[in-house]
N, C-alpha and C positions, 0 to 999 in steps of 0.2 A: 302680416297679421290680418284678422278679417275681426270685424266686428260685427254685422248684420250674419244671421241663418238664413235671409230668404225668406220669400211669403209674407215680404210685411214686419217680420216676426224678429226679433234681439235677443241673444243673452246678457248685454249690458258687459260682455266683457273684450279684450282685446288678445289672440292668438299671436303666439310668434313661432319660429323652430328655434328648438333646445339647441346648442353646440353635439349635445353626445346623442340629438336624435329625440322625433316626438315633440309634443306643442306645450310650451308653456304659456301661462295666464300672464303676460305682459301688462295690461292695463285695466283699470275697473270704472265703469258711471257711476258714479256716487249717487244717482238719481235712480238706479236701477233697483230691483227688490232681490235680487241678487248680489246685493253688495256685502252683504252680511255675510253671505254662505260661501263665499269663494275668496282667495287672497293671492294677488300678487304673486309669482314665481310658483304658483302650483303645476307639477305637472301632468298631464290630463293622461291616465292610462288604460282607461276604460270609458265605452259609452254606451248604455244599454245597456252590461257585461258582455261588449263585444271589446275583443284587446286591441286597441291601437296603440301600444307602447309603440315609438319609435316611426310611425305612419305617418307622411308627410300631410300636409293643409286639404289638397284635394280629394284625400281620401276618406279624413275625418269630418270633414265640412258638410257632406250631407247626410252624414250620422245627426249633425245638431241642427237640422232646419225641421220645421215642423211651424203650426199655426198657432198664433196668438191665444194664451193661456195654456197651451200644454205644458208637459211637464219632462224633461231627462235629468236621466240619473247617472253622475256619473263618479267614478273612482279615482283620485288623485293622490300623487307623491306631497306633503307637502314639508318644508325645510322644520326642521326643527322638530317635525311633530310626528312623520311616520305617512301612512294610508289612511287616508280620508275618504267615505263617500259619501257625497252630499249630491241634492236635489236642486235642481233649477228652473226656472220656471220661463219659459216663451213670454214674451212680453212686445207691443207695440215701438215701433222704434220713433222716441221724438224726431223732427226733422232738422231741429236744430245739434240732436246727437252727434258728435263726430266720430263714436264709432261704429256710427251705421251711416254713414257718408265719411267716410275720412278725406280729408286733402290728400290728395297725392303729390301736392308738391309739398308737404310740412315733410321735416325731417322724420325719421323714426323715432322711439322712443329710445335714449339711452341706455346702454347695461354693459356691466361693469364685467368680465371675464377674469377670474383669478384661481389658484393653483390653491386647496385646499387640504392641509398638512394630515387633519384626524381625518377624513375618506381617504385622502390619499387618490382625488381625484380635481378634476377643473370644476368650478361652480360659476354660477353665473348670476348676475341680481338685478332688475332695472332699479337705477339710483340717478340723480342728479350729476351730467357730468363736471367734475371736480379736477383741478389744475394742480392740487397737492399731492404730489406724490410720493410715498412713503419712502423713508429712508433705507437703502439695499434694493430699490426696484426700476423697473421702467415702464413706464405709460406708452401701449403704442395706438392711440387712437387711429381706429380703422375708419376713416368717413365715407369713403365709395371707390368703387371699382369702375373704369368706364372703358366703355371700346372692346368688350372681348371678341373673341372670335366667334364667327357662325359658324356652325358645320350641320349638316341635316343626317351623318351617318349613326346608325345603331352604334350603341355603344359611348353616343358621345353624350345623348341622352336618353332614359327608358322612357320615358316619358311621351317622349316630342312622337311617336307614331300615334299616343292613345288621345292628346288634344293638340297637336298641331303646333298650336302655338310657344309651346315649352320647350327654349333651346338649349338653355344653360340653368345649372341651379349651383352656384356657385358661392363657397364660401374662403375664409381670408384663414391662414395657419403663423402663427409667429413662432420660430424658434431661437434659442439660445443656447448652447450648450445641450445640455443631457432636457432640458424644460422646453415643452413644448404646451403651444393653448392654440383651439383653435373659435371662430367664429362661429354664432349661427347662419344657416343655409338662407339665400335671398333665394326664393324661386322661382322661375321664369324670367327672369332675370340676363342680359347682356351689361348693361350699366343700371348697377345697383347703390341706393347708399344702405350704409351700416349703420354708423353712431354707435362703436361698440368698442369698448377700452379692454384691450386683454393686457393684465399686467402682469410681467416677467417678472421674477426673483433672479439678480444678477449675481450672479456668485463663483464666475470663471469665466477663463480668459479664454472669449469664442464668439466669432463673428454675430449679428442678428439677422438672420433669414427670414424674409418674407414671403410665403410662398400663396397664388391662387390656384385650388383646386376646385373640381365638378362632383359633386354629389352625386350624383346619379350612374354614374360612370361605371358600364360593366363591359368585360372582356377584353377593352382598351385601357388603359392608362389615365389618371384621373386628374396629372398636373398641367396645369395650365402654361405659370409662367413664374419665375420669383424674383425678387429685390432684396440684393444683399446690402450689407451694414456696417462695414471694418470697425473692428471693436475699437481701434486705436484712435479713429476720428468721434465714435457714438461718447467711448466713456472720460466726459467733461461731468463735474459736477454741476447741476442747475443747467445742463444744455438741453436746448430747444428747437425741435428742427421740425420745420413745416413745409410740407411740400408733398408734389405730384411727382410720383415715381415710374417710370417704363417696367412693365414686364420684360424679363428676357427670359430665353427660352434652356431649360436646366432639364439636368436629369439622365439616365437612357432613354431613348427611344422608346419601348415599351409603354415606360412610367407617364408617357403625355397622351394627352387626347389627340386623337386618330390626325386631323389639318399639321398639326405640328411636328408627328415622329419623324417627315426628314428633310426636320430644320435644322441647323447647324446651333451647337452650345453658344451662348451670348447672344444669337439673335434676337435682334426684336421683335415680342409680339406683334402683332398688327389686327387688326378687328374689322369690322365694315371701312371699304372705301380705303383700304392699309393706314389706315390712322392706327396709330401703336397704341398699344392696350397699358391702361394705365390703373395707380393707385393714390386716392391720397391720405398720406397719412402725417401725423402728428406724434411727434416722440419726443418726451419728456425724460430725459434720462438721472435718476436722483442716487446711482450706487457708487462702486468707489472710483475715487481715479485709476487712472489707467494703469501706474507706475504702481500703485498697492497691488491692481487684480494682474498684473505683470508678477510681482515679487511674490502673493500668495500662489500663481502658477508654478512656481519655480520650488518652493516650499512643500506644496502639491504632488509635484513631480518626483521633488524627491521622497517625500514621504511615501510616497507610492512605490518608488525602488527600491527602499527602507522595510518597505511591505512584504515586497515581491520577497528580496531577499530573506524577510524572517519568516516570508511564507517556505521558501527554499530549505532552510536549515531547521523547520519544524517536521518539513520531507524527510531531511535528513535524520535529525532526531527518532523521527517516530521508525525508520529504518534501521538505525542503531539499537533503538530498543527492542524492537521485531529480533535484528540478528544476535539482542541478548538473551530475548527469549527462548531462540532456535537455540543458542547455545546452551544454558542451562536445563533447555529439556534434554537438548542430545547429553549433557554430562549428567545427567540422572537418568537415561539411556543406560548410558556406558557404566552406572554407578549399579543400577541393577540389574545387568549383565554377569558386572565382574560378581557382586553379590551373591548372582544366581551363578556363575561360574563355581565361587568358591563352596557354597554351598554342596553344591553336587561333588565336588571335590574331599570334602569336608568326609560328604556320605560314602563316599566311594573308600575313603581313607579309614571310614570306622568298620566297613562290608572286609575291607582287608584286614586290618585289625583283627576282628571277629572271627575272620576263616583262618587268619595265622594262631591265636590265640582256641581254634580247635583243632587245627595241624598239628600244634604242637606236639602234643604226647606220643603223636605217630610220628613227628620226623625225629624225636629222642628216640623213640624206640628205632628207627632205623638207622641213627648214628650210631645205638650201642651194640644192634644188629652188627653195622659194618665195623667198626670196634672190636667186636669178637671174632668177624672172619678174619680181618689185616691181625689179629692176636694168634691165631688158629694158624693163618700162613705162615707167619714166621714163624711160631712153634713148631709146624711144619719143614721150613725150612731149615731150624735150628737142627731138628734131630736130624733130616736127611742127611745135614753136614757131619752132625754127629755120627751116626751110620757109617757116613764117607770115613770118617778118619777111623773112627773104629774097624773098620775094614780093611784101613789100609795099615792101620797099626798094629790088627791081627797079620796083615799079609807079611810085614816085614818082623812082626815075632817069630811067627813061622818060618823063615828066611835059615840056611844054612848058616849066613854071614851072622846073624846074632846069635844063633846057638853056635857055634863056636867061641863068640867072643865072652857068651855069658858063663860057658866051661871053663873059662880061662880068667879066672880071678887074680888082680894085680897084687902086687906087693912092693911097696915101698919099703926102701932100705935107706930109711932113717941116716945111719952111719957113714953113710960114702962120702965125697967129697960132692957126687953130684947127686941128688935123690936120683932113687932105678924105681923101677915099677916091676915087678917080678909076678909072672902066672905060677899061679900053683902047679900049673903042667912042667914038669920040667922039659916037654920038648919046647916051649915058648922063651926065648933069651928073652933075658929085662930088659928094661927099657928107659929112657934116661927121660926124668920129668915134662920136658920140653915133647918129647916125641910122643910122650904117654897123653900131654893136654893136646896137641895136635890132632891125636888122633881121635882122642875124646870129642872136639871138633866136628871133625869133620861125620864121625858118627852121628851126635847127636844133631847135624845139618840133615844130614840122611834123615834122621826118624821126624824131623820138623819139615822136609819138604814133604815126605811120605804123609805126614797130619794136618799137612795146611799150615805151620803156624809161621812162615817167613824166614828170614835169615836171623839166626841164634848167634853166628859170630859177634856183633856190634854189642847183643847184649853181654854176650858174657867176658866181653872184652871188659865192659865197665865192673861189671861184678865179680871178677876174676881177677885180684891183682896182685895176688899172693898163690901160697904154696897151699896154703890150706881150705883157700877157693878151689883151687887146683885138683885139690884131693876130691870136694863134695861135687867139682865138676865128675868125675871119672864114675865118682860112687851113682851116681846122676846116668851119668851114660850108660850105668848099665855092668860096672867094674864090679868087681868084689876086693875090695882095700883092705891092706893088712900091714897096720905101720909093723916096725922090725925095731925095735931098737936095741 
């Protein structure tokens, strides 16, 4: 921190670097005319409206020198309240002020480093340091770093080409699990003290890391060195552990400053003259015992695979309902398909309908069309037959053999013992019943194959079983019958 601008001339207040970067208002003279207008933990963002958010002491330091009674104006963060800009005034520096002569051997001014839940960031406060430490936490006071390493290459500091003397600007990082806090920046610095309490929220089973890194540190690697903490030795309730710690050497290659990338993991720092680079710190540890943040791990753990897994079967779920979706669209797919299938079907079936039901009249009329010709053929056919046997019934009237037979009219003699059949010709002898149906027979077979009509014997077998069938066979065939009695 600085407390004098130079020239004589004071703001009456005390400079530090923020942890996240840029100068906050560490300290105030109560005796200064400035004490009104500036407070404790402001952070300086502006001077002049030139931005120095985040611009280390050297840079900003001769923005605020200027001569006794002038005046700068500058712009500040301040906690609780937002953006402030307030006016200051250049002022004579008593000589009994100490923060325009500080000791350099008085410690720094304490401040408090803590994890801030509404930002959702690390805050920082100077306060009186305090041994109580709240219940779930741990206190790791950072009191000084000593012995680091020289190096004069680029990279290890941007700084050290522009004033020579600036080799390290080094600050302190404490982690714990997923929680991390780190220190404000000592600058120019190789053995620096702190006086700076970053306090950890313990709330899982995981070693505490100490680590010292370089601020400044570009194109190399910015870790120094760190001091680790086994959780099973740190978490005692009300344990108290003071002490000077070795850097050793952590990380990849890359990650360290340029003197250290090939130095072997676990090495010990060493600094001027290989005296090993050290830290001392004070850790109050007030969370839970060991065996609870053991069993909450375990609890944890599996909660977490409890998780995983119901994260697993909400994949699954939401994949199950995806492929009921796919399904229910594809069956209303298929549903208005078949829909549209039937439909057309439906149409297609009333276009037939329609052209059958004006077919109609023409395919009656061509059934009664073909109806009258198949009526017309066989009427056809019926006479041609007719024709036929007419023909051929004319051929056998015509015949010598019927006009003879039909000359020759029979005569039944009643009185004999055997009926005779007698021609009125007398040159034709009778004939005795038997010979007269025989011949009757086979005559009238002749004039039935002559006209198509089949064989006549079987019929007139049945219909002939007497004498007087006999008789209207012969009359039949063609006879002239004349009973005698």
């Amino acid at each position: 921190g600085v407390g004098a601008t130079g020239g004589g001339a004071t703001l009456g207040i005390l400079l530090g670097a923020d942890p996240q970067g840029g100068l906050r208002v560490e300290a105030l003279d109560s005796s200064s005319p400035n004490s009104a207008s500036v407070f404790v933990g402001d952070l300086i963002l502006e001077v002049e409206e030139k931005n120095v958010a985040g611009k280390p002491l050297f840079y900003v330091k001769p923005l605020l020198q200027g001569p006794p009674g002038s005046l700068v104006k500058l712009r500040v963060l301040r906690d609780g309240v937002g953006y402030v800009t307030i006016t200051l005034v250049r002022h004579a520096s008593p000589k009994n002020n100490l923060l325009s002569a500080p000791d350099p051997t008085a410690p720094p001014v304490h401040r408090l480093v803590r994890w801030d839940d509404r930002s959702n960031m690390q805050v920082s406060e100077v306060c009186p340091l305090s041994k109580n430490t709240p219940r779930g936490y741990l206190d790791i006071l950072i009191m000084d770093v000593q012995n680091l390493p020289v190096a004069y290459e680029m990279g290890w500091a941007v700084s050290s080409t522009l004033l020579g003397s600036i080799l390290c600007n080094p600050y302190v990082v404490a982690k714990q699990g997923k929680m991390s806090l780190r220190s404000s920046v000592q600058s120019n610095k190789l053995s620096a003290g702190y006086n700076q309490t970053l306090r950890l929220p313990i709330a899982e089973l995981a070693d505490l890391v100490i680590q010292v890194r370089n601020e400044d540190a570009v194109e190399y690697g910015d870790l120094i060195g760190e001091i680790i903490f086994p959780i099973q030795q740190l978490a005692r309730v009300g344990e108290l552990q003071t002490g000077r710690f070795r850097l050793s050497i952590a990380g990849e290659p890359k990650s360290r400053i340029p003197p250290l990338q090939t130095m072997q993991l676990g090495e010990v720092v060493t600094g001027l003259k290989g005296r090993p680079s050290s830290v001392a710190v004070e850790l109050h540890y007030n969370g839970q015992p060991y065996d609870e943040l053991l069993a909450n791990s375990m609890v944890e753990e599996e909660y977490v695979k409890v998780m995983a897994e119901r994260d697993t079967l909400e994949v699954e779920k939401a994949k199950l309902l995806q492929d009921r979706i796919v399904a229910a669209n594809l069956a209303k797919q298929r549903r208005a398909e078949r829909d549209s299938f039937i439909g057309a079907l439906s149409a297609q079936t009333s276009d037939i309908l329609r052209l059958e039901a004006a077919a109609r009249p023409q395919v009656s009329a061509d059934i009664r069309a073909r109806q009258e010709l198949e009526r017309r053929a066989l009427a056809d056919e019926i006479d041609s037959k007719t024709l036929q046997r007419d023909a051929a019934l004319r051929t056998y009237l015509s015949s010598k053999e019927h006009k003879h037979h039909s000359k020759a009219p029979v005569v039944l003699e009643s009185d004999s013992p055997t009926v005779m059949a007698r021609s009125m010709d007398p040159s034709v002898p009778p004939v005795t019943f038997s010979e007269a149906y025989a011949k009757a027979l086979e005559r009238r077979a002749r004039v039935d194959d002559a006209v198509g009509f089949g064989n006549a014997q079987e019929l007139y077998c049945e219909l002939l079983p007497d004498a007087e069938a006999a008789i209207r066979a012969l009359s039949a065939a063609g006879y002239e019958v004349v009973i005698i009695s």
